[in-house]
C-alpha positions in Angstrom: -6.4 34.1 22.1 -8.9 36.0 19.3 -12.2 34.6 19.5 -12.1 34.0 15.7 -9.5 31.5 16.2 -11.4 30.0 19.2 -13.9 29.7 17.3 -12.0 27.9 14.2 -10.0 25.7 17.1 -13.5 24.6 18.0 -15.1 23.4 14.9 -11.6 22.0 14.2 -12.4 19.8 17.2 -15.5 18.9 16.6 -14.6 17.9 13.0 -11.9 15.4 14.2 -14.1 13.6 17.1 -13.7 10.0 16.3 -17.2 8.3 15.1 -18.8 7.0 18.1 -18.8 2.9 19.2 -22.3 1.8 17.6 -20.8 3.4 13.8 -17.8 1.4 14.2 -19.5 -2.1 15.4 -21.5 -1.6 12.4 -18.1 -2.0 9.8 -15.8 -5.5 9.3 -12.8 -5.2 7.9 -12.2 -7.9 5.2 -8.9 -8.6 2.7 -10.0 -9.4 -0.7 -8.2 -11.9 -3.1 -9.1 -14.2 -5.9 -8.6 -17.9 -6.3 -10.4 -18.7 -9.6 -12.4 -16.1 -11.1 -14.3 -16.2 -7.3 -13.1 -12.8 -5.1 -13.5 -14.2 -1.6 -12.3 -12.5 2.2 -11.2 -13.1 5.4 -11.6 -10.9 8.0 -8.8 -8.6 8.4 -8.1 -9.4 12.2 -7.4 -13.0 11.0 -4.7 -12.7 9.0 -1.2 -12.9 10.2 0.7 -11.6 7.2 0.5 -11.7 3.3 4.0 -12.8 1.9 5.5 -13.3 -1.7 5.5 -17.2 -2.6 8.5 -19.1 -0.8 9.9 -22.6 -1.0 8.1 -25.5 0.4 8.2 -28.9 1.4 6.2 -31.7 0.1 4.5 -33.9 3.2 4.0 -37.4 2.2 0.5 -39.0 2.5 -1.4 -35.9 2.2 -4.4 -34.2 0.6 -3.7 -33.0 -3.0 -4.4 -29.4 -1.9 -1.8 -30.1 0.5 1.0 -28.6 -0.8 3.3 -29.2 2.2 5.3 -26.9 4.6 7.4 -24.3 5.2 9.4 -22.6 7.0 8.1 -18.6 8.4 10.9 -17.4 10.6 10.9 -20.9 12.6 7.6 -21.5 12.6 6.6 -24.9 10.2 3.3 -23.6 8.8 1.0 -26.5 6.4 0.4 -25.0 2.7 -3.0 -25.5 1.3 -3.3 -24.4 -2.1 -7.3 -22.8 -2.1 -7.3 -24.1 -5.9 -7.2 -27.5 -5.5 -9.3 -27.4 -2.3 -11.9 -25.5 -4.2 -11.5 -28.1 -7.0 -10.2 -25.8 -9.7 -7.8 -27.6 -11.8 -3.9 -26.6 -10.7 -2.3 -22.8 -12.2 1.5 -22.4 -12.3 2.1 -19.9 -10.0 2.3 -16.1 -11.2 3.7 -12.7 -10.2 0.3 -12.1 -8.8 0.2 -15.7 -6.2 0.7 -14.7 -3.0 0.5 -16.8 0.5 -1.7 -15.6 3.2 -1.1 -16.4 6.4 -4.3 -17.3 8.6 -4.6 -17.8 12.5 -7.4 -18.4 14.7 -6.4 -19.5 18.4 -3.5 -21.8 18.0 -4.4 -23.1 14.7 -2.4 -21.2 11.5 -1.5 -22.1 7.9 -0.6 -20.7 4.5 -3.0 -20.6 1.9 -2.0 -20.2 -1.6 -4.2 -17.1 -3.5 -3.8 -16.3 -6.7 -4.1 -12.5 -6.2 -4.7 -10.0 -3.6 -7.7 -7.5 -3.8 -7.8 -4.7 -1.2 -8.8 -4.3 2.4 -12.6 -4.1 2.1 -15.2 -2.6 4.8 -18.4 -3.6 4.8 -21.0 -2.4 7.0 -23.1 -5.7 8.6 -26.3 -4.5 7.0 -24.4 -5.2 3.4 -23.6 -9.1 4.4 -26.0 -11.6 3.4 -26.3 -15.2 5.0 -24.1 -17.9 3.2 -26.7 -19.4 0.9 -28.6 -22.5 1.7 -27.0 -26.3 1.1 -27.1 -29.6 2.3 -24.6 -29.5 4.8 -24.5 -25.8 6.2 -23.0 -26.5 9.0 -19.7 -27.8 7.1 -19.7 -25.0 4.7 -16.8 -23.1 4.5 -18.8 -19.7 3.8 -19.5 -17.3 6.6 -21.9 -14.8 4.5 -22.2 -13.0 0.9 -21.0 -9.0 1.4 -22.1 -6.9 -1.7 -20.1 -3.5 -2.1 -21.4 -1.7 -5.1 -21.5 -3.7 -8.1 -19.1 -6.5 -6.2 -20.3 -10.0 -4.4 -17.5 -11.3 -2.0 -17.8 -14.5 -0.8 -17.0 -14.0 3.2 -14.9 -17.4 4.2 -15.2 -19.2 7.6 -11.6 -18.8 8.9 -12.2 -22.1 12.2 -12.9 -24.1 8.7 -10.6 -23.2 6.3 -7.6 -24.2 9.0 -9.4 -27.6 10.0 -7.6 -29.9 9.6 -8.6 -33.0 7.7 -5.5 -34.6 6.9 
């Protein structure tokens, strides 16, 4: 082999080396969406799938925000409409809504967005602490991520799927 195309083999390589460990610790991966005129995320590694609105059915003796249940491939999943557990008042649903499916552990549900954003990293240094209240420790908001000219509200995924009903 020439030593010109050694050479161009070489920086080839070099150019292709994957970014070492601390670079990556340093990024989360997020999944934007909108419920309101909020943008909130999730992290990325929480999310079980993002599907097109399906039917449901109601559960008696719930929550409002409860929507009910339905069925994803076998698997009875609650729906929480982020809305009404936000208390925004009720939207008819649009081409845009979309169900997101959320697990942690063993604990999963549907949560009913009105749109999708994009998949968002964020380096650490860019995430703020969720901001002070009463009752931090019940809040449902992990941090504050700014990305440019954007402020996304980072969710707390072990509170979104308690359950309270």
């Amino acid at each position: 082999m020439s030593e010109k195309l050694q050479n161009i083999i070489n920086k080839q390589n070099q150019q292709q080396t994957a970014p070492d460990a601390s670079q990556l610790e340093d990024v989360v991966q997020l999944v934007g969406f909108v419920v309101g005129v909020e943008e909130y995320s999730v992290p990325i590694l929480s999310i079980q799938e993002i599907i097109k609105p399906i039917d449901w059915t109601r559960v008696p003796q719930t929550p409002g925000y409860v929507l009910g249940v339905f069925n994803l491939r076998g698997s009875v999943i609650p729906l929480i409409d982020l809305r009404q557990k936000f208390g925004l008042p009720e939207l008819k649903h649009s081409d845009d809504t979309r169900f997101i499916v959320i697990r942690n552990e063993d604990e999963v549900a549907g949560f009913v967005i009105d749109r999708l954003t994009e998949a968002i990293r964020l380096k650490k240094s860019s995430i703020g602490p969720a901001p002070e209240s009463i009752h931090a420790e019940e809040s449902m908001i992990e941090g504050v991520g700014k990305q440019d000219d954007r402020i996304l509200t980072i969710l707390k995924v072990d509170k979104l799927l308690k359950r309270d009903f």
